[in-house]
N, C-alpha and C positions, 0 to 999 in steps of 0.2 A: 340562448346563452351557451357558451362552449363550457364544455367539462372536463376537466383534465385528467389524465390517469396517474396515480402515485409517480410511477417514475416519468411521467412529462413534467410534472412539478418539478421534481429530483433536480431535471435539466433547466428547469425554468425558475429557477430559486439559486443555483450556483454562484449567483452575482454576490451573494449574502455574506457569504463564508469567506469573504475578502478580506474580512472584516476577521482578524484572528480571533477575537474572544467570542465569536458566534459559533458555537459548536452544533444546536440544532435550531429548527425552527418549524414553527407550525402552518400548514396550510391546508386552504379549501379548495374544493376540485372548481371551484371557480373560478380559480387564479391568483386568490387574495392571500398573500403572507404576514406572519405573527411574529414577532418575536418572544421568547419562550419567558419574558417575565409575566407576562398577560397572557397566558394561553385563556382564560377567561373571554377575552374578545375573539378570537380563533371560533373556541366552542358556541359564542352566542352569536357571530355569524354563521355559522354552520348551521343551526338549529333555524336562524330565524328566514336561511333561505332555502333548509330542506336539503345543507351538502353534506357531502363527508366530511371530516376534516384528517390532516395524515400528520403525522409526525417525520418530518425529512430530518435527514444528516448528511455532511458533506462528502463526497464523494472522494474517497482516497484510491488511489494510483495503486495496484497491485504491485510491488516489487521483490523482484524475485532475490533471497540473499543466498550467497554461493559460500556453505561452508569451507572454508579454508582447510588444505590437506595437511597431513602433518609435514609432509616434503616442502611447504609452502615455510614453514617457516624454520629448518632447520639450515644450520650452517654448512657449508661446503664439507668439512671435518669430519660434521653429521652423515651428510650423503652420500661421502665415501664408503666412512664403514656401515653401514645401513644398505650398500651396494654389493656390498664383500659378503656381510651377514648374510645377506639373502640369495647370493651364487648371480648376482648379478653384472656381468661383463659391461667392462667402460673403457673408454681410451683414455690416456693420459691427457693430459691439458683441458678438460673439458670444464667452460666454467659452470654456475651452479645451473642456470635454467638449464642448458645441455645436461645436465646430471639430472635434473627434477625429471624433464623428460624422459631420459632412458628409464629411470625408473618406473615411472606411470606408464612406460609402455608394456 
């Protein structure tokens, strides 16, 4: 009989979570998954073959968020004098990304 390790389950349960209202689900290192209204059957398969049983969740995507600078969102008007204020040299005509940038450099 194969045994699975917490996270081989993790991989091997992902199909579940398709399903948007399944947030976790139960399984045994045997293979066998629960869904978590009956973890009662989870835990007496477990027992009565001698497995673990794990509590898995689905698997979210790390994403990284980029807090926005204040230059990000001020107006042209802004980044002029915000360039002045700070002794910082611009050429005329430059629109705002050209301005965000000189700034952040």
């Amino acid at each position: 009989m194969t045994k699975y390790t917490k996270e081989q389950l993790i991989e091997k349960g992902q199909h579940f979570f398709d399903n948007p209202k399944v947030k976790k689900m139960f399984a045994t290192e045997d293979g066998n998954f629960f869904y978590p209204e009956n973890p009662s059957y989870c835990f007496s398969h477990a027992k009565d073959k001698k497995n673990k049983w794990f509590e898995i969740f689905k698997k979210v995507e790390k994403t990284e968020v980029k807090e926005p600078k204040a230059t990000d969102i001020m107006t042209v008007a802004q980044l002029k004098n915000y360039a002045k204020e700070n002794n910082i040299e611009f050429e005329k005509g430059l629109n705002k990304q050209e301005l965000i940038d000189k700034i952040n450099s």
